[in-house]
C-alpha positions in Angstrom: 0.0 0.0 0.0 1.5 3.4 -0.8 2.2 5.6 1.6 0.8 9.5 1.8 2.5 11.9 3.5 0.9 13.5 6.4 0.6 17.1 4.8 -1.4 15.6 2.0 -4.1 14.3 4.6 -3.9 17.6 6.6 -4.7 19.7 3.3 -7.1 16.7 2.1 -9.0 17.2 5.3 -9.1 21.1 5.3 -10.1 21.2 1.6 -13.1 18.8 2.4 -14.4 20.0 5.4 -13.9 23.8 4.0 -15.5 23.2 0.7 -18.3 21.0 2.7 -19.1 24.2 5.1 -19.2 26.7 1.7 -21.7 24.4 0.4 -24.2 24.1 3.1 -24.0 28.0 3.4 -25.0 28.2 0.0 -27.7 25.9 0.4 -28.6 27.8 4.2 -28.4 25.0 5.9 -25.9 23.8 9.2 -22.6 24.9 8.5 -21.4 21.2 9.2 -23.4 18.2 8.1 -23.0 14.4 9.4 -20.3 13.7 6.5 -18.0 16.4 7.3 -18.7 14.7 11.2 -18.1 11.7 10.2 -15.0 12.4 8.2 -13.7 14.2 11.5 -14.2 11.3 13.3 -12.1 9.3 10.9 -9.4 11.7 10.8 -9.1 11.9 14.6 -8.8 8.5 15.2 -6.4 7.5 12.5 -4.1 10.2 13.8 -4.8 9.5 17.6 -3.9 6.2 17.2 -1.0 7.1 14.9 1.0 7.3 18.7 0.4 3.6 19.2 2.8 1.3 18.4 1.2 -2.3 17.9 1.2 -5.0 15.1 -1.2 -3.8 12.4 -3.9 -6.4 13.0 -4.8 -5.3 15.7 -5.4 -1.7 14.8 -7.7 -3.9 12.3 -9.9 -5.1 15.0 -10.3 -2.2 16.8 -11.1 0.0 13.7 -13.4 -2.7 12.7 -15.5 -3.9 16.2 -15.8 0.2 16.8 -17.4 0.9 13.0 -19.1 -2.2 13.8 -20.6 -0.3 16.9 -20.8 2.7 15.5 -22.6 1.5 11.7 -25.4 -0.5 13.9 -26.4 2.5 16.1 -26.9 4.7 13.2 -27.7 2.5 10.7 -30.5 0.6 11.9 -31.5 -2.7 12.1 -33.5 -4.7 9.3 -32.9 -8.2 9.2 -29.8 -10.5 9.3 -28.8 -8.8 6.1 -28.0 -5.5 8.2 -25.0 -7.0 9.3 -23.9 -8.5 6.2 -23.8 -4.8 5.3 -22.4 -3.6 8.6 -19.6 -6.1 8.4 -18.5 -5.0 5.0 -18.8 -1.2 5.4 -16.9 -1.4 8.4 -13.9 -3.6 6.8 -14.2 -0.9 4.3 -13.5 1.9 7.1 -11.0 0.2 9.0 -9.0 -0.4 5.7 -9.6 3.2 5.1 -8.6 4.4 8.9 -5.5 2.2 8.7 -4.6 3.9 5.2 -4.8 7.4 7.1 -3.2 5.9 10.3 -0.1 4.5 8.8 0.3 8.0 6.6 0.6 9.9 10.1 2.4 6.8 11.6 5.4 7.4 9.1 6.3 10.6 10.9 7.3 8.6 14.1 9.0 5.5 12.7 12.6 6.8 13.5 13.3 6.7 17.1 12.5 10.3 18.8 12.4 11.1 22.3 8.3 12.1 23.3 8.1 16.1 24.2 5.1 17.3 27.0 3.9 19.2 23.6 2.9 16.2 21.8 1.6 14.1 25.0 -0.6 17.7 25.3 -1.9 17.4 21.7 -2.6 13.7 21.9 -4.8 14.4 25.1 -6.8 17.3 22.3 -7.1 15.1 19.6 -8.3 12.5 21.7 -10.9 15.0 23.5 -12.0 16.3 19.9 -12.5 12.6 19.1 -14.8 12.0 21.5 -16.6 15.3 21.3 -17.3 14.8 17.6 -18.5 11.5 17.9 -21.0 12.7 20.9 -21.9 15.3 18.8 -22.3 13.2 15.6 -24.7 10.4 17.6 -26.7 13.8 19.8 -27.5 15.0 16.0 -28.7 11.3 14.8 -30.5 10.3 18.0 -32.7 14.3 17.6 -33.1 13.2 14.0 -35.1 9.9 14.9 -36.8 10.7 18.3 -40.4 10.2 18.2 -42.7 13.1 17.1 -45.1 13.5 19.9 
């Protein structure tokens, strides 16, 4: 798999979310939408996890059992086929978060002593994780509460 360097994703993710906020203004609605959430999300965890050093499989199960989580409480349950779905879209993401995280990851693979500065910012990242997640699940859960 080819490497990308970490600038790349930094611009990719600026670009997206910037061009994403332009168009909702234009078509006056929330400045960010559940993609540009979603693609947060993605973003934050590839790079908080970036840090970690373990053998690649396991970032694969991780990624996978927490879009596994994550597809079924959005996505809603139909039949037995939902998780056919679920299963696949989620191998799809972890593939994808893995991509990002071994982009970041490539920063770190010489040896370097760990400054307070970056311990700080992985302590952000992994608050703005969390926070966009919450936010992202607060929006869906509104969305689908009962109309009384």
């Amino acid at each position: 798999m080819k490497k990308v360097s970490p600038k790349f994703w930094t611009y990719f993710l600026i670009i997206y979310v910037g061009v994403g906020i332009i168009v909702n203004l234009l078509h006056h609605q929330a400045a960010i939408q559940d993609t540009q959430y979603g693609m947060l999300g993605i973003f934050a965890l590839a790079y908080v996890t970036s840090y970690l050093r373990m053998p690649r499989f396991n970032f694969y199960v991780i990624y996978f059992v927490l879009w596994m989580v994550i597809l079924r409480q959005i996505g809603g349950y139909r039949d037995w086929t939902s998780w056919i779905i679920f299963a696949f879209m989620s191998a799809v993401m972890a593939w994808v978060t893995d991509w990002i995280r071994s982009g970041y990851a490539q920063r770190y693979d010489q040896p370097k002593k760990k400054k307070v500065l970056q311990y700080l910012l992985l302590v952000i990242d992994f608050y703005l994780l969390l926070m966009t997640d919450f936010l992202f699940i607060i929006r869906i859960k509104k969305r689908t509460s009962p109309v009384r």
